[in-house]
FIGU-254109 format. One line per 5 residues: number of its first residue (from 1); their letters; for each residue x, y, z of C-alpha. Coordinates in steps of 0.001 Angstrom, whole numbers, plus 500000, padded with zeros to 6 digits. Layout:
! residues N
NUM> A> X/Y/Z  ... .
END
This chain:
! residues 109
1> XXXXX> 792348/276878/498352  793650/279617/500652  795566/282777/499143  798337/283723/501088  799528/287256/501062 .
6> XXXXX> 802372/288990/501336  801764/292594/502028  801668/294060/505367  799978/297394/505565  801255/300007/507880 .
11> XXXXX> 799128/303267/508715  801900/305070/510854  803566/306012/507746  800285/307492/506268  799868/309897/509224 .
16> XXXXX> 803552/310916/509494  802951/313917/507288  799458/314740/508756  801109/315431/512199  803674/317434/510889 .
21> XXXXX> 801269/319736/508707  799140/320209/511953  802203/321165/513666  802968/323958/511088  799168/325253/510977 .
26> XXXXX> 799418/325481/514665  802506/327543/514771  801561/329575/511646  798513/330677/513841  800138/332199/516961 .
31> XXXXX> 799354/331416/520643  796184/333085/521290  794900/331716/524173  791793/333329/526428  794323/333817/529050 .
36> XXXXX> 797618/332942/530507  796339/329061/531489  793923/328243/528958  794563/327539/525175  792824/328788/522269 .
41> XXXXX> 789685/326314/520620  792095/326395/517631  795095/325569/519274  792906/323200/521717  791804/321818/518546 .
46> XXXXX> 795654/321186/516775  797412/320348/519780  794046/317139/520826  794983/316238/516934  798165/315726/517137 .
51> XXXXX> 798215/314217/520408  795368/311615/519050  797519/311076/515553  800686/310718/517425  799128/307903/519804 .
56> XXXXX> 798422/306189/516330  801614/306532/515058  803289/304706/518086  800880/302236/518543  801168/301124/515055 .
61> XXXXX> 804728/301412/515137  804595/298702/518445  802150/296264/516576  804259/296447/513270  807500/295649/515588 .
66> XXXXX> 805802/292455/517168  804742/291355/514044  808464/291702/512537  809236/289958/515500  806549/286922/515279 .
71> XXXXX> 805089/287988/518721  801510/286754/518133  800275/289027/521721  798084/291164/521688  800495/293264/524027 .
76> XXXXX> 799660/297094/524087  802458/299841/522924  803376/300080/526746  804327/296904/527269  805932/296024/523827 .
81> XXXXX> 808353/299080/524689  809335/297264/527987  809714/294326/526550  812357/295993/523837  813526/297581/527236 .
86> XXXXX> 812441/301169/526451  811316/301555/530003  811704/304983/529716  810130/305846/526198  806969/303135/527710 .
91> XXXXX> 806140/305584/530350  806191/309249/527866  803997/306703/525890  801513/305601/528812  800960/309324/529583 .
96> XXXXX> 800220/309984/525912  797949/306799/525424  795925/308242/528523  795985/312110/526926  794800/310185/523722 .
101> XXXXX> 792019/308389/525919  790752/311711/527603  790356/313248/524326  789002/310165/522372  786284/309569/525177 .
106> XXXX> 785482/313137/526369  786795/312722/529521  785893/315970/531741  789009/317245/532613 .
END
């Protein structure tokens, strides 16, 4: 016998919070960078966070949306925006998923 479920869990909700504290800590700490180009290691460190969290948040946003929507693809954020004809909001997103992607697998920049 196979027990269904009804519950759905989300994690983009869970990090909403997270983001914004990091935000504030960042802010509450000043600019300080080594010079005019290059950023702090602690605002380095806040800004990669957020960036990383906020890729999270968006791509569990898209998969929760295609599963509202009975899409059973495998699509990517990027191309579940298209489709929903956020053209637009898929390319900020692209450039973030890559940002997320240089950070995640310590790219050289």
């Amino acid at each position: 016998m196979q027990i269904t479920h009804n519950y759905v869990s989300v994690l983009f909700v869970s990090c909403l919070q997270p983001i914004v504290d990091l935000f504030d800590l960042m802010e509450q700490k000043g600019p300080k960078g080594p010079n005019e180009v290059q950023a702090s290691r602690t605002e380095n460190g806040y800004a990669a966070s957020i960036a990383v969290l906020a890729a999270l948040v968006i791509e569990s946003v898209c998969n929760r949306v295609r599963y509202v929507l009975g899409d059973p693809d495998r699509k990517g954020a990027v191309q579940t925006l298209r489709d929903l004809q956020a053209g637009g909001l898929a390319d900020d997103v692209e450039e973030l998923l890559v940002l997320r992607d240089v950070i995640a697998l310590n790219h050289m920049w």
